[in-house]
C-alpha positions in Angstrom: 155.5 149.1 23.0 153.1 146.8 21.1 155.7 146.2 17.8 159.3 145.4 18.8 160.2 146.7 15.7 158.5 149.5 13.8 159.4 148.4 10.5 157.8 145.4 10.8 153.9 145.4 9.4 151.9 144.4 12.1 148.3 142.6 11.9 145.2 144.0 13.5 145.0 142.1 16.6 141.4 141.3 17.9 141.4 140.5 21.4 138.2 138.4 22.8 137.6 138.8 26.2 134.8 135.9 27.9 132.6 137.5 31.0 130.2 136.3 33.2 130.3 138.2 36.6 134.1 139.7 35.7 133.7 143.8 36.8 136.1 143.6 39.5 138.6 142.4 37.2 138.2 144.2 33.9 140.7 147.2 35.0 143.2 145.1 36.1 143.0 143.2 32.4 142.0 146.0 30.0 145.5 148.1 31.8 147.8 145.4 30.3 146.3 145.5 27.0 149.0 146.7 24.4 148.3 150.4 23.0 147.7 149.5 19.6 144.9 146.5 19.5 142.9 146.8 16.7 139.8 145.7 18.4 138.6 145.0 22.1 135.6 142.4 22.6 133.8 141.3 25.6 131.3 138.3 25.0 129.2 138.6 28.0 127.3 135.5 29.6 124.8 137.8 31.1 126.2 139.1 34.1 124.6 140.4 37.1 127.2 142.4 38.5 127.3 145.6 36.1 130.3 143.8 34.2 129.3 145.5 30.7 128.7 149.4 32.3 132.2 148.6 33.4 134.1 147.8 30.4 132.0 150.7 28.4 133.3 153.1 31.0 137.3 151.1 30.7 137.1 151.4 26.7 134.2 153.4 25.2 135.5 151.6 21.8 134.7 148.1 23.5 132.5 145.8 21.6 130.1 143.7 23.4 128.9 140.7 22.2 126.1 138.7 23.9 126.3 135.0 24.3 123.9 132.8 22.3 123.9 129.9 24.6 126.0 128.6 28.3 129.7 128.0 28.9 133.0 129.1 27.9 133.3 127.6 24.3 130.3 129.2 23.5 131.5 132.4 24.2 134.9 131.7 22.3 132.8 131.2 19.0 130.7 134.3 19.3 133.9 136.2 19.9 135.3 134.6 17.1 132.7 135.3 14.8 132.6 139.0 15.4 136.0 139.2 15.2 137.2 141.4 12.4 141.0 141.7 12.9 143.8 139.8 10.8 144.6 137.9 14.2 142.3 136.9 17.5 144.0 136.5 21.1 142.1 134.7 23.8 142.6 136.1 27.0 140.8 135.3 30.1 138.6 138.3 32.1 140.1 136.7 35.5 143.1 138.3 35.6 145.8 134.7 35.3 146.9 135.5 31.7 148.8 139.0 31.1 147.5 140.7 27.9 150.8 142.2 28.7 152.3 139.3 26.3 150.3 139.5 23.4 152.8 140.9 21.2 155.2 137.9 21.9 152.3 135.4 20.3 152.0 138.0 17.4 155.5 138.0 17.0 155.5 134.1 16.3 152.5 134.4 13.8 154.4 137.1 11.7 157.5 134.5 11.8 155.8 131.2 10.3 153.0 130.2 12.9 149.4 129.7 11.9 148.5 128.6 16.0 150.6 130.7 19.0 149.8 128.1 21.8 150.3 129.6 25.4 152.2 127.2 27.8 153.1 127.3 31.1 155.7 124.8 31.4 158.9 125.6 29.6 161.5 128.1 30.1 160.4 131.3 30.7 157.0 130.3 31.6 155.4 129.3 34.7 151.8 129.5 37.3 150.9 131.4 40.3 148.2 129.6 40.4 147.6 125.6 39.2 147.4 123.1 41.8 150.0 119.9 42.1 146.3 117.7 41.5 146.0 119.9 38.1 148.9 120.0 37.1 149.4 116.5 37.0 145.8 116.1 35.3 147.4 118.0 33.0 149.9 116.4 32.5 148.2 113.2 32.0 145.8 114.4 29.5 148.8 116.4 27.5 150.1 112.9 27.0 147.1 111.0 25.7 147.0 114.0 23.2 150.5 113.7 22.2 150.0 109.9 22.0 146.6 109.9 20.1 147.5 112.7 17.7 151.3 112.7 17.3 151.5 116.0 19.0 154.7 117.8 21.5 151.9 119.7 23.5 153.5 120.5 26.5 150.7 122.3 28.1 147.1 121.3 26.8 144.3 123.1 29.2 146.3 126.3 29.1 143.5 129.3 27.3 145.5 131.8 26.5 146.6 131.7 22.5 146.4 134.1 19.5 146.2 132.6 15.9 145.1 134.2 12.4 141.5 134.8 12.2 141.7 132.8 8.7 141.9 129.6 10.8 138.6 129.9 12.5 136.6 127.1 10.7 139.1 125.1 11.7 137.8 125.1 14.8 134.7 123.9 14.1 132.7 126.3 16.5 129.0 126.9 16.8 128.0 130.5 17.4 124.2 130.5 15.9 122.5 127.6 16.9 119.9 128.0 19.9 120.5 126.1 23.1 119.7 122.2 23.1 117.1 121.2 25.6 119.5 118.4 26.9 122.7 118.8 28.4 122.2 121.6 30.0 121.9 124.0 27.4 125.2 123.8 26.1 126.1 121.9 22.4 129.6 119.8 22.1 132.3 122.1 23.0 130.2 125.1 24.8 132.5 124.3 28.1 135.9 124.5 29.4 136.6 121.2 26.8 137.2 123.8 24.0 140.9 124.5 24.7 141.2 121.1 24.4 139.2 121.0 21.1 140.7 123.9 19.3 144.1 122.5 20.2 143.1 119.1 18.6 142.0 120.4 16.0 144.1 122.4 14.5 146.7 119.7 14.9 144.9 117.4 12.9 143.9 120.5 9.8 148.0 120.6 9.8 148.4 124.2 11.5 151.8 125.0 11.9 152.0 125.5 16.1 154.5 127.8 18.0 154.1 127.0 21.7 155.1 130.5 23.3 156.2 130.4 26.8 153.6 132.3 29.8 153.1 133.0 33.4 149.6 132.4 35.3 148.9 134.9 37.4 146.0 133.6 40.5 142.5 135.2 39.8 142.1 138.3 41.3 138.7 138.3 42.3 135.9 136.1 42.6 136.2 132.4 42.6 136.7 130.5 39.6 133.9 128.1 38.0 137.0 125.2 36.5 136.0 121.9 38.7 139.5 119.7 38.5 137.8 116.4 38.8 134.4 117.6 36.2 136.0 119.6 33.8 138.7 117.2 33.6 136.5 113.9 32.7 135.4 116.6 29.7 138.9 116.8 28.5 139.2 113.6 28.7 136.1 113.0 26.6 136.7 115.4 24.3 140.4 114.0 23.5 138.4 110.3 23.0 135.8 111.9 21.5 137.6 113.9 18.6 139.5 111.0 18.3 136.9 109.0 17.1 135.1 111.6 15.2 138.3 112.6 12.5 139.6 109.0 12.5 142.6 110.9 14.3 145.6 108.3 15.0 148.8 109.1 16.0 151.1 111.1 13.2 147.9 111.8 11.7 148.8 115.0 10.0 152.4 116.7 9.6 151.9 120.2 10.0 152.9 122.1 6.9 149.7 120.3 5.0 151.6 116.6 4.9 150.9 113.4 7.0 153.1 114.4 10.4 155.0 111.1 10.5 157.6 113.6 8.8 157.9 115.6 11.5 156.3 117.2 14.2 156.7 121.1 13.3 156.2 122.6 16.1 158.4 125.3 17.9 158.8 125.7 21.8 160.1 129.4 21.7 162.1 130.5 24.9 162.2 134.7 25.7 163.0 136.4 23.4 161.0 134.3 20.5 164.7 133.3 19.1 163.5 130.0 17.7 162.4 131.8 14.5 165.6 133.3 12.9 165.2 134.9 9.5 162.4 136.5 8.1 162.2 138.1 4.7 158.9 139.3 2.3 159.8 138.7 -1.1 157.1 140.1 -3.9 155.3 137.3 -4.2 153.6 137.4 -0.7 154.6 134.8 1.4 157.1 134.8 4.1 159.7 132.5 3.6 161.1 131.6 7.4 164.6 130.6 8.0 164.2 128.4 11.7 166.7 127.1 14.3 165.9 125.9 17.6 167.6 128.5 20.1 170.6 127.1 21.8 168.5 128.4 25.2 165.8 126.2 24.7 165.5 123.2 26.1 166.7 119.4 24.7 163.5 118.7 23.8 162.9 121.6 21.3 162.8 120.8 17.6 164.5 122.5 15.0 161.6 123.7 12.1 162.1 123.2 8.4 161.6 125.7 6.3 158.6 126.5 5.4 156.5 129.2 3.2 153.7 130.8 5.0 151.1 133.1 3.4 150.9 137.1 4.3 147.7 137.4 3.7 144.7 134.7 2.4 142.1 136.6 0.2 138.8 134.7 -1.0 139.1 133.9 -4.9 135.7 133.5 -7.1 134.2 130.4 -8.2 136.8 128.8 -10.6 135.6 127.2 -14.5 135.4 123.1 -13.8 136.5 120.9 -16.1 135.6 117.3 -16.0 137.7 114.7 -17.1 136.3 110.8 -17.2 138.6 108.0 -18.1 137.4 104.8 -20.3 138.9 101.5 -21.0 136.5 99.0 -22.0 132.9 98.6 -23.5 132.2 96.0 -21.0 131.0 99.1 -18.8 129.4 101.1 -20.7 126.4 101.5 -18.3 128.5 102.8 -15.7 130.1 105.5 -18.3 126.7 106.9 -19.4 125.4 106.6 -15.6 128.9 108.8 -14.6 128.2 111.6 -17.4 124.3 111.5 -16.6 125.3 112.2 -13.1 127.6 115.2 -14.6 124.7 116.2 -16.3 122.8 116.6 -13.3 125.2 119.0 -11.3 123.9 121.9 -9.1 126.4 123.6 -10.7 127.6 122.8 -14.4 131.2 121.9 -15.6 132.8 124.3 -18.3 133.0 121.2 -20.0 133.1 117.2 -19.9 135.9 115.1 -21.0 135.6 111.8 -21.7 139.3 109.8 -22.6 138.6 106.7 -24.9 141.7 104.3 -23.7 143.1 102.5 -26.8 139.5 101.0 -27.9 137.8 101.9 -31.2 134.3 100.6 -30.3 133.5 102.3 -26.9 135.5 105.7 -28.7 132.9 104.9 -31.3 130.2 104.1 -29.2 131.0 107.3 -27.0 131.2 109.5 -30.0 127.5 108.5 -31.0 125.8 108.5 -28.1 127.3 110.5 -25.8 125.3 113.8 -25.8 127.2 117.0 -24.4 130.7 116.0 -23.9 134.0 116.1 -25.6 135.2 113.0 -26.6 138.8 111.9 -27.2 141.7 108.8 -27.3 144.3 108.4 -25.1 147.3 110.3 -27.0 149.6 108.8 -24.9 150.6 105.2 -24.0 147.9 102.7 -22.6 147.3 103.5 -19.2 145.4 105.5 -16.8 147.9 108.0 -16.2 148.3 108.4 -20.0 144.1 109.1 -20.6 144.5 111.3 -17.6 147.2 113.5 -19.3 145.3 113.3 -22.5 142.5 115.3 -20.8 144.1 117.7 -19.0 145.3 118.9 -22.0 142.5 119.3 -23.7 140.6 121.3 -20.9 140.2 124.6 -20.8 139.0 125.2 -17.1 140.9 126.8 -14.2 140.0 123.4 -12.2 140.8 119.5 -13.7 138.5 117.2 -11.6 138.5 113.4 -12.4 135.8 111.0 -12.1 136.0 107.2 -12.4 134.0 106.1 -15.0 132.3 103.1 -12.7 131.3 106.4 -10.1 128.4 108.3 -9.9 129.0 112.5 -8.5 126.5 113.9 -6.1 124.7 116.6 -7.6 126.6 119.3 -5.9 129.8 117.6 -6.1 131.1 119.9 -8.9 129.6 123.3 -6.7 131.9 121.7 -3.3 135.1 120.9 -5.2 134.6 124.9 -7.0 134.2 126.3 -3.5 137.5 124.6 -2.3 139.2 126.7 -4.6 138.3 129.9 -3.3 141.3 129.6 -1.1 143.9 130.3 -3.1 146.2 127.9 -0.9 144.4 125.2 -2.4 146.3 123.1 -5.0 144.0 120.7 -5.2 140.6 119.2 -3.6 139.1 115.5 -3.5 136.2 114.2 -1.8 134.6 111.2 -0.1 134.1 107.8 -2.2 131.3 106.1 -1.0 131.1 102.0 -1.8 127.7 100.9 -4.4 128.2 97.4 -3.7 126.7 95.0 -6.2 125.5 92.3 -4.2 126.1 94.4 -0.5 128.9 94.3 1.3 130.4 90.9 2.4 130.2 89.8 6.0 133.7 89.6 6.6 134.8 92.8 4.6 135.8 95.3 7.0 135.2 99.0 6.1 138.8 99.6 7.1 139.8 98.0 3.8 137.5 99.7 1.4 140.7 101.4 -0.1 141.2 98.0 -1.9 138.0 98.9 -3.8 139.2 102.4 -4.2 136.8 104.2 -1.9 137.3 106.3 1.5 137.8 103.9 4.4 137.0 104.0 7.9 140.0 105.8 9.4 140.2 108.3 7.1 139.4 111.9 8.3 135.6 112.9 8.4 135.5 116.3 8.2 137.5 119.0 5.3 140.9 119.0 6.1 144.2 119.1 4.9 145.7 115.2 3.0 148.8 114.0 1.5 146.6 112.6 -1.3 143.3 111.9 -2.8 141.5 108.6 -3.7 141.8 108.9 -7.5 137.9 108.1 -8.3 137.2 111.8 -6.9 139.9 114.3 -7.6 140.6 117.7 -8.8 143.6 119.7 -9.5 144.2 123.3 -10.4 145.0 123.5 -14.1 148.3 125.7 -13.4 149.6 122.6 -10.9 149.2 120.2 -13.5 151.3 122.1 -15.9 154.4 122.8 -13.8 154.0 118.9 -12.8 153.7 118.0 -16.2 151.1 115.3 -15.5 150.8 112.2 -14.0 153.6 109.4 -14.2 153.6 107.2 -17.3 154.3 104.4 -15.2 152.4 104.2 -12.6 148.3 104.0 -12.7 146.2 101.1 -13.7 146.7 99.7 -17.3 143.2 97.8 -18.3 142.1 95.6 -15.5 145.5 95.6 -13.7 144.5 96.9 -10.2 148.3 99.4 -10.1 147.5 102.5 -8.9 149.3 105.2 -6.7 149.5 107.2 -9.7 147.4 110.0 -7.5 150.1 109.6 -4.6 153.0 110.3 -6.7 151.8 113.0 -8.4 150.3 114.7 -4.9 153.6 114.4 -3.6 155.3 116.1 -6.0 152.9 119.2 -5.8 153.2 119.5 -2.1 157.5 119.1 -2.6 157.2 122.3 -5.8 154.3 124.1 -3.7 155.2 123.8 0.2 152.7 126.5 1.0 149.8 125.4 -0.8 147.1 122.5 0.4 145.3 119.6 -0.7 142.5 119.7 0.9 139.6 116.6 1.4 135.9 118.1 1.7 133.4 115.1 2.3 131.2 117.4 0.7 132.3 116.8 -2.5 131.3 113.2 -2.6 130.9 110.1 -5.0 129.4 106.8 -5.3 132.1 104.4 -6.6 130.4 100.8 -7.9 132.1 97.7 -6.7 131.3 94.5 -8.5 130.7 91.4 -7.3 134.1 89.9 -8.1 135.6 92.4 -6.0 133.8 91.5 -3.1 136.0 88.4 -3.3 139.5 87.0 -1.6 140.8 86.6 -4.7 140.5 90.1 -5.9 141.6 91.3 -2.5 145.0 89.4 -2.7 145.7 91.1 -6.1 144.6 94.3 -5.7 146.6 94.1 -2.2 150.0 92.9 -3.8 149.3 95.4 -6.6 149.3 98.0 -4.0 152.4 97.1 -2.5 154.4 96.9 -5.9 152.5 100.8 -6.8 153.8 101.5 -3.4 157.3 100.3 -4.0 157.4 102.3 -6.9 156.1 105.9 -5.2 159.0 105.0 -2.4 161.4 105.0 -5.1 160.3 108.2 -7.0 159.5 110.5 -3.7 161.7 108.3 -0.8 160.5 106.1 1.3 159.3 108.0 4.6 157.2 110.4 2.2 156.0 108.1 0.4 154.4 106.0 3.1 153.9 108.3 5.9 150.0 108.0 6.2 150.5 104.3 5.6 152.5 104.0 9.0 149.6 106.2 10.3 147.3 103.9 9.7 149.2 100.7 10.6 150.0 102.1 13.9 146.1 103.0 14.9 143.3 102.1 12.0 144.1 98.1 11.6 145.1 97.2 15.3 141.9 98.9 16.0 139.9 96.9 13.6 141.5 94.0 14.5 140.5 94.1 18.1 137.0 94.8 17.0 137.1 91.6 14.7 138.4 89.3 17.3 135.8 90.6 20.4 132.8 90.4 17.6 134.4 87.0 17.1 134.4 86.1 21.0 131.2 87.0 21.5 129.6 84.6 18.5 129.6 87.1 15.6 130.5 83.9 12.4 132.0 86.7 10.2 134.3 88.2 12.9 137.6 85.9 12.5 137.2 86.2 8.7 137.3 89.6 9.3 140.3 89.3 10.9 142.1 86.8 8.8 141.3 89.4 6.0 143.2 92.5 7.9 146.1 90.9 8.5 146.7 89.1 5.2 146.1 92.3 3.2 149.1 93.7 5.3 150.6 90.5 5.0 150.3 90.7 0.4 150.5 94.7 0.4 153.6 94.2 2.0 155.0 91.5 0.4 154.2 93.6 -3.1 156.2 96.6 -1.4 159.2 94.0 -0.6 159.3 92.4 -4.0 159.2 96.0 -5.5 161.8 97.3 -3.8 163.8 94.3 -4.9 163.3 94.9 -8.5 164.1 98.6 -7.7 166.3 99.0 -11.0 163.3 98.1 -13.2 161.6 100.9 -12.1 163.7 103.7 -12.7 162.0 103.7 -16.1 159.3 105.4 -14.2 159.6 109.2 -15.4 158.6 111.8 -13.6 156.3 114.4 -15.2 155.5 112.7 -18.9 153.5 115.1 -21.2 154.6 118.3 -22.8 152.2 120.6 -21.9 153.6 123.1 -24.4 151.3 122.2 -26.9 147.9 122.3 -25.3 145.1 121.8 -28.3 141.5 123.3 -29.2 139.0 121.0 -28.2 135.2 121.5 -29.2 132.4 119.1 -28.3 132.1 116.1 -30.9 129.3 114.9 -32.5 
């Protein structure tokens, strides 16, 4: 029977079925398909052998689905994209995986899993079919995986999985576009790589991942088209590759949408699936999962924390936008009026623009004259970032807060990418990319690695929309509802004047993720920014301050939020992002490149001062307890109107 338990509500279940040349082996596949699938679909690679007349004549309720271009992956995504079930299973046409154990990977979606990985070595599981030469390839390549990324895959080239359809883009499939002339027809991931991609992945988006034990059965018929010693080298590309791409590192991401450093949340489940205990559907929609590792499974199983999963995702419209810019000095005014001229100039418009005069009459004057279309107002609160960033959240009336440095210029559709992050309602908040304007270019020796000291996106950080702990504070938005149950950012934290603190964005993301352990903060490149750096920021000196800043801001977080939260992705990136850059330095310094040991001597002495900062904050650990958390009463929001 498909649902162990009848009382349980099931999902529709959409089962994609690759072909090319498969006829002999459909009935043996479509008999072990549970009763109740919502949906049956065959991607075809254009087979010769009457593989479609088959499954028509097997299911008359079949759905066939043509392949747009060559290979595996390719059929995968146009399987996927048809799909119209709450959750897709991948099972092979060849016979080796048993549709007969579906409803065991269902079962561990409807207990907490976004991801129900198939794997054939743990207990319970096993192959009738892999060779001692693939097996230890797989091995091998599990390993770089689990190095690179932080992972517990124990079986990485295994296809057979079932996940919620929701997660699709994750993926980060191609279904539509036509067939390059190069590499033989096939784009990058069209192959047998794509197991390997999808289950990098969704590792790195912070999917939590149930590996649920299965047995390989041999192919029945025909002779299979995997090549150990090809196919592999494309795994093994694809792990380098994807590596590369998403500035992947190992502990990237913890699943449950925070930096894994935390903890690796993923669940080997021996039979029955007992590593997921208690489940119970309150009102509000979400399944809160009790989760203990099964005393039958084996050492190396984790125990899961608990965690909130979502029922159901449904797409929300286009959230209101306000837009909140925070001033300090009249020494840049050019770079204010250059921020709200580029607000101005949105494909898509704010519901209003905010600009927060910090503690100086003559720019508040100044902005009250000659700013045209905004709402101009003083910081209410004490001087400080974090204080004019209070000061206009509570004067906006949108669903959305975003912030925008007022030394950065927004992309003209940087308002319409940060709305359409909201339309899942998982989303607590959404920041983009910072891109560097360098006055004067970038210096030689300044390595892009360290372009967080100038308060832009460095190289490291994750190219494509996925889930963060935090945002870069220059480019930032918030739902307006998260903001109130916060209660703001910290009063003590952010940059006062031309004191390069900061971390006030950290803090504050931390807290959301700790109140909402469901939701997401998601980073969209999309929504992107041009961030000025002057020309005394391009300097050593500037770099040792803002680097000992950082530590002390650091320091601060640790003490607020504990220390492995608060510098999780820091570890991250101390592990991978500057041993990486340091190499590159000292070969481009070998080989004649002037700039490179500069470049060098500047990576490690900003981790030399940042953590020096950390070290002398922690010290003075009893100063900061003055740091409250969650400042500003947001009983009392007030009617704004745009000023004169």
């Amino acid at each position: 029977m498909f649902r162990p338990d009848r009382s349980t509500a099931w999902p529709r279940v959409s089962v994609v079925v690759p072909t090319l040349n498969e006829a002999r082996n459909l009935p043996h596949v479509f008999a072990r398909l549970p009763a109740d699938v919502y949906e049956v679909i065959v991607v075809d690679g254009h087979s010769v052998d009457g593989t479609l007349e088959v499954a028509r004549q097997l299911r008359p309720d079949v759905r066939v689905v043509m392949q747009t271009r060559k290979g595996k992956g390719n059929a995968l995504a146009c399987g996927f994209e048809a799909a119209t079930g709450d959750v897709i299973a991948m099972v092979d046409a060849d016979g080796s995986a048993d549709p007969g154990e579906i409803p065991r990977f269902v079962k561990a979606l409807t207990e907490g899993a976004d991801f129900a990985k198939g794997t054939r070595f743990t207990d319970g599981a096993g192959s009738g079919d892999i060779t001692w030469l693939r097996r230890m390839g797989n091995r091998v390549l599990s390993g770089l995986v689990n190095f690179f990324y932080g992972t517990r895959y124990s079986d990485l080239c295994y296809g057979f999985n079932v996940f919620w359809r929701r997660h699709v883009p994750v993926f980060g499939l191609d279904a539509t576009s036509p067939p390059p002339a190069e590499r033989d027809g096939r784009l990058w991931g069209d192959g047998f790589e794509v197991e390997t991609l999808i289950n990098i992945r969704v590792a790195v988006a912070g999917l939590t991942i149930a590996e649920v034990p299965s047995f390989e059965h041999p192919r029945i018929f025909g002779v299979s088209n995997l090549n150990a010693f090809s196919d592999g080298l494309r795994v093994l590309r694809t792990i380098l590759a994807e590596r590369r791409q998403a500035g992947a590192r190992r502990g990237l991401w913890r699943i449950g949408r925070q930096p894994k450093p935390q903890g690796w949340n993923m669940a080997r489940l021996s039979p029955p699936v007992g590593g997921l205990l208690a489940v119970a559907t309150p009102a509000d929609g979400h399944i809160d999962v009790a989760t203990l590792a099964s005393g039958e499974n084996r050492g190396d199983a984790l125990t899961l924390r608990q965690i909130s999963v979502p029922v159901a995702t449904s797409r929300a419209a286009r959230p209101a936008v306000s837009v909140i810019v925070c001033a300090f000095t009249e020494d840049r005014w050019e770079d204010l009026s250059r921020a709200v001229d580029s607000l101005h100039q949105q494909t898509e418009q704010a519901r209003e623009i905010i600009v927060v005069i910090d503690h100086c009459p003559g720019l508040l004057h100044c902005a009250r004259r000659d700013l045209m279309g905004v709402t101009v107002v003083p910081n209410s609160f004490g001087k400080g970032l974090s204080g004019g960033r209070n000061t206009g959240a509570l004067a906006a009336s949108g669903d959305v807060i975003a912030f925008l440095d007022d030394d950065a210029a927004a992309d003209p559709g940087w308002i319409a990418a940060i709305s359409d992050c909201y339309r899942d309602p998982r989303v607590l908040g959404a920041g983009g990319l910072v891109k560097p304007a360098w006055d004067n270019g970038r210096p030689s020796w300044f390595p892009p690695e360290l372009d967080w000291v100038v308060g832009c996106s460095y190289r490291g950080l994750t190219e494509v929309s996925a889930p963060v702990r935090n945002f870069i504070g220059a480019n930032m938005s918030f739902r307006r509802e998260v903001l109130d149950r916060l209660g703001g950012f910290s009063a003590g934290l952010g940059r006062v004047g031309a004191l390069p603190l900061g971390c006030e964005e950290t803090e504050l993301c931390l807290r959301a993720s700790q109140l909402h352990p469901e939701g997401v903060l998601l980073y969209e490149p999309a929504a992107s920014v041009s961030h000025r750096v002057r020309a005394k920021r391009a300097s050593w000196a500037y770099l040792r301050s803002r680097c000992y800043a950082e530590g002390l801001s650091k320091a601060t977080v640790a003490k607020l939020a504990g220390s492995r939260r608060a510098l999780a992705s820091e570890r991250a990136y101390m592990r991978s992002v500057i041993p990486r850059a340091l190499v590159m330095a000292l070969t481009g310094a070998a080989r004649g490149r002037r700039a490179g040991l500069a470049t060098a001597l500047a990576l490690i002495g900003a981790v030399v001062i940042t953590g020096t900062g950390y070290t002398v904050g922690r010290l003075a650990a009893s100063a900061t307890a003055r740091y409250a958390v969650g400042t500003v009463r947001w009983q009392t929001r007030p009617r704004t109107g745009s000023t004169p």
